[in-house]
C-alpha positions as CSV (number, residue, x, y, z in Angstrom):
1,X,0.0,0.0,0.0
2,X,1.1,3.4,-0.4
3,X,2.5,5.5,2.4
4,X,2.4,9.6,2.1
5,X,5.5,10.7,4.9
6,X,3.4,13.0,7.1
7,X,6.0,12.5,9.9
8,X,9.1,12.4,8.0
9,X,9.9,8.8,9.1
10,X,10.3,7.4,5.9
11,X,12.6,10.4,4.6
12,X,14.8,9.2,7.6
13,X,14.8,5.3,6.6
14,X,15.5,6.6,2.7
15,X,18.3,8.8,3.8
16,X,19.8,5.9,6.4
17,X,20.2,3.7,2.8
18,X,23.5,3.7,1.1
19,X,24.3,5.8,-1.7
20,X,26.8,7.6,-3.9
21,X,27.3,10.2,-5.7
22,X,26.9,13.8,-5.4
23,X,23.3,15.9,-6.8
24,X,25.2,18.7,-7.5
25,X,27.7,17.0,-10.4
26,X,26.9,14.0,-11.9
27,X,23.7,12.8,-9.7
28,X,23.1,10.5,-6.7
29,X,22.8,6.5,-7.2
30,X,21.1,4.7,-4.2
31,X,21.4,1.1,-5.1
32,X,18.2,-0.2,-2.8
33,X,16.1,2.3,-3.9
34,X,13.8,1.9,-7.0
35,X,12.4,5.0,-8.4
36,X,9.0,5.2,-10.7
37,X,9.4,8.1,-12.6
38,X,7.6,9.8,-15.2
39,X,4.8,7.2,-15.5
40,X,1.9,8.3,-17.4
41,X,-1.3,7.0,-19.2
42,X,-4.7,8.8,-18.8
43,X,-6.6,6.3,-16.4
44,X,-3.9,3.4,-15.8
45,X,-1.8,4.7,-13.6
46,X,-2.4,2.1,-10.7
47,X,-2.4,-0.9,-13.2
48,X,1.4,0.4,-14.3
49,X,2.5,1.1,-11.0
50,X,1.0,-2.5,-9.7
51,X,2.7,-3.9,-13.2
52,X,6.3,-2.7,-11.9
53,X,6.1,-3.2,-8.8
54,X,5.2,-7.4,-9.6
55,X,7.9,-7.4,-12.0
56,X,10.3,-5.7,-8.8
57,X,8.7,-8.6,-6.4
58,X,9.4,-11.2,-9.1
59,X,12.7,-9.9,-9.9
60,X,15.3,-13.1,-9.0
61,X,18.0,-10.5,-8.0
62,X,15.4,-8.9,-5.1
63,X,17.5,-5.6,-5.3
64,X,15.7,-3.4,-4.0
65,X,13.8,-2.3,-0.1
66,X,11.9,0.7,-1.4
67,X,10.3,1.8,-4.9
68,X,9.2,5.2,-4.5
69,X,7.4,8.2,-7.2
70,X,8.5,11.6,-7.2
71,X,5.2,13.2,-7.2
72,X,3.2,16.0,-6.3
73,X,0.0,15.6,-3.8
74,X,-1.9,16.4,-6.3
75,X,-0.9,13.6,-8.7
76,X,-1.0,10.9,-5.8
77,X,-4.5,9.7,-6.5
78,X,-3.4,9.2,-10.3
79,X,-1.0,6.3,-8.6
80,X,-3.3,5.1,-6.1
């Protein structure tokens, strides 16, 4: 289920995970951390997001602990 950070728990587990890189040259790399972006289709939004996130789950490699969208509130319910 999705989970919207009201408390600013989860940004604290996200920025506890490993990473490298630097945002201000060539970008940040978190290995454990899948990111859905720029997903779009007029009325699907759920099915694609539910169609990763099996093929994540189902993955052999497991390589991930998080998958999270960069999204606006106001997009959220396009996702959910």
């Amino acid at each position: 289920t999705g989970k919207i950070d009201n408390t600013g728990e989860l940004a604290q587990e996200l920025r506890g995970e490993i990473f490298d890189g630097d945002p201000k040259t060539q970008g940040v790399i978190w290995p454990h951390i899948a990111e859905i972006s720029l997903l779009g289709a007029l009325g699907c939004g759920s099915a694609l997001v539910e169609a990763v996130i099996h093929d994540l789950e189902r993955s052999k490699e497991h390589l991930y602990d998080y998958i999270v969208l960069q999204a606006t509130k106001a997009s959220i319910k396009f996702y959910e």
